[in-house]
C-alpha positions in Angstrom: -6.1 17.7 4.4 -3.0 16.5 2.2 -3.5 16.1 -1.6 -0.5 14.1 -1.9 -0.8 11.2 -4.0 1.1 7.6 -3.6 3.1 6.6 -6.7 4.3 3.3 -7.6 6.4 2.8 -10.5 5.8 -0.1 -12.6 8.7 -3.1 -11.2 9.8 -6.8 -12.6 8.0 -9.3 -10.7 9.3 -10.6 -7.6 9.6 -14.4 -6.3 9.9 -13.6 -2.4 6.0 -13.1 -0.9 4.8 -12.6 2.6 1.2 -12.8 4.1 -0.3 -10.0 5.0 -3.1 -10.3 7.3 -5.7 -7.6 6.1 -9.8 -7.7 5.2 -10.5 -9.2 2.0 -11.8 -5.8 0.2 -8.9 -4.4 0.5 -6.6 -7.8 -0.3 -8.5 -7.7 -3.5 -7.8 -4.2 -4.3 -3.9 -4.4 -3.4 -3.9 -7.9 -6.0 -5.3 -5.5 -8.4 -2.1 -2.6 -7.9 0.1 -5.9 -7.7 -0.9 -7.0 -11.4 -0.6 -3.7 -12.6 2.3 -2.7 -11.5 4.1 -6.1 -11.2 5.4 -4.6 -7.3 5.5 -7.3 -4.8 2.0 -6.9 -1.8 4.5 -6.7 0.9 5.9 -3.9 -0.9 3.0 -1.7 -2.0 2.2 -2.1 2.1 4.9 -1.1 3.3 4.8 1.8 0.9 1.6 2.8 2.3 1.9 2.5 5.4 5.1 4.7 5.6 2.3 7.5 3.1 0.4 7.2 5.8 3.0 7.7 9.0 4.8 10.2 7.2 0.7 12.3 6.8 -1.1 11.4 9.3 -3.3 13.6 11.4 -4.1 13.3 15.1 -6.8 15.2 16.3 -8.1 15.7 20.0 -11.1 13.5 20.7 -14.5 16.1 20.6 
């Protein structure tokens, strides 16, 4: 499996938001990168979700 990493530089914070429709966990968790980082949610999504298309790994059902 892929030890790449996802890195998200530091931004000024943005006015424009979106919903994103997710379990609360993980809503909490991307608040948490959103504060540190100051990167809009719809942004640090998007950003993962490309991570995870661009390594993802389908294998054949056992």
């Amino acid at each position: 499996m892929s030890k790449e990493k996802l890195i998200l530089t530091k931004e000024d914070e943005s006015k424009a938001t979106m919903p994103v429709f997710i379990d609360a966990d993980l809503h909490e968790k991307l608040l948490e990168l959103k504060k540190e980082t100051k990167i809009p949610l719809r942004r640090i999504v998007e950003k993962m979700i490309r991570f995870g298309i661009d390594n993802v790994v389908i294998k054949e059902n056992e």
